[in-house]
C-alpha positions in Angstrom: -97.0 -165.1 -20.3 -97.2 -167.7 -22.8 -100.0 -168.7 -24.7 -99.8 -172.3 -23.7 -99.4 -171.3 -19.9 -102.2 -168.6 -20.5 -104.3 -172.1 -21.7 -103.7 -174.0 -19.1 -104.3 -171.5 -16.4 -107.5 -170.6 -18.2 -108.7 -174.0 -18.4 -107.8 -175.1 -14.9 -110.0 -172.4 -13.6 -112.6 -173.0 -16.0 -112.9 -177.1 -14.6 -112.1 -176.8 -11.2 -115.1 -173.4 -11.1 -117.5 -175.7 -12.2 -117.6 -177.8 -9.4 -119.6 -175.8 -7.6 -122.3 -175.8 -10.4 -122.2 -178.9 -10.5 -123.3 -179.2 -6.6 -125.7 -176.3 -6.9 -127.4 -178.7 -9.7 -126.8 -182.1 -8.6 -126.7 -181.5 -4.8 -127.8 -179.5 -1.6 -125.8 -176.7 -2.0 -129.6 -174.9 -3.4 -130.7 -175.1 0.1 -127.8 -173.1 1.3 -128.4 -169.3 0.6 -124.9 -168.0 0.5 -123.6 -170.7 -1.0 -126.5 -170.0 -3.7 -125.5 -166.6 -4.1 -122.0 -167.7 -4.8 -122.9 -170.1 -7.5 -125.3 -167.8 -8.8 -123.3 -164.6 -9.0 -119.3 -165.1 -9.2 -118.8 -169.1 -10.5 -121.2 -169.1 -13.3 -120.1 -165.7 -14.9 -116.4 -166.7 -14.5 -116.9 -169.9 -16.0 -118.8 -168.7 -18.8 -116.5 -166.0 -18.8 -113.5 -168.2 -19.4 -115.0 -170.6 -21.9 -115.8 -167.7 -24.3 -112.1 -166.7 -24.1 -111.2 -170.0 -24.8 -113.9 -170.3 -27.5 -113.1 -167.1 -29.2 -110.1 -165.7 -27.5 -108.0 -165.4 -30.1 -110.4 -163.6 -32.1 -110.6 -160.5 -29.2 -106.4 -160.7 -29.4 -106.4 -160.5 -33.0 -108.6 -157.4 -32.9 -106.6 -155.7 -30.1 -103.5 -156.4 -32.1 -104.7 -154.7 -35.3 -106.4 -151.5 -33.4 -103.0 -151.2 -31.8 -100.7 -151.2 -35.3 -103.1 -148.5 -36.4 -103.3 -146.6 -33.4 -99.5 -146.5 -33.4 -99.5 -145.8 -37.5 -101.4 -143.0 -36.7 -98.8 -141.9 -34.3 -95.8 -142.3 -36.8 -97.6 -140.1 -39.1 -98.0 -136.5 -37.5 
């Protein structure tokens, strides 16, 4: 996948997962227990989730790139 496609997707999931936030804030969806739950426990993490990889994404890819040369320089040697 490209990065620019990995992007989008990414940040298409980050907006349209926050709407739900924004209606447990702003609206009734409180009163509403599994709807609640929902906001509580799967959209906030994934959107904070994907704003960190966004954020500092290509920091974690960077790392994983470098631990991988070495692993496989490690490899090349015995």
């Amino acid at each position: 996948m490209k990065a620019a496609t990995e992007r989008k997707i990414i940040r298409w999931l980050h907006i349209v997962l926050s709407i739900p936030i924004l209606g447990y804030i702003y609206g009734p969806v409180a009163g509403n227990p599994p709807a609640a739950n929902a906001v509580r426990w799967v959209f906030l993490p994934v959107v904070v989730l994907s704003g960190l990889w966004m954020w500092k994404g290509h920091l974690l890819r960077k790392r994983r790139r470098e631990k991988h040369q070495k692993y496989q320089m490690q490899n090349v040697k015995s």
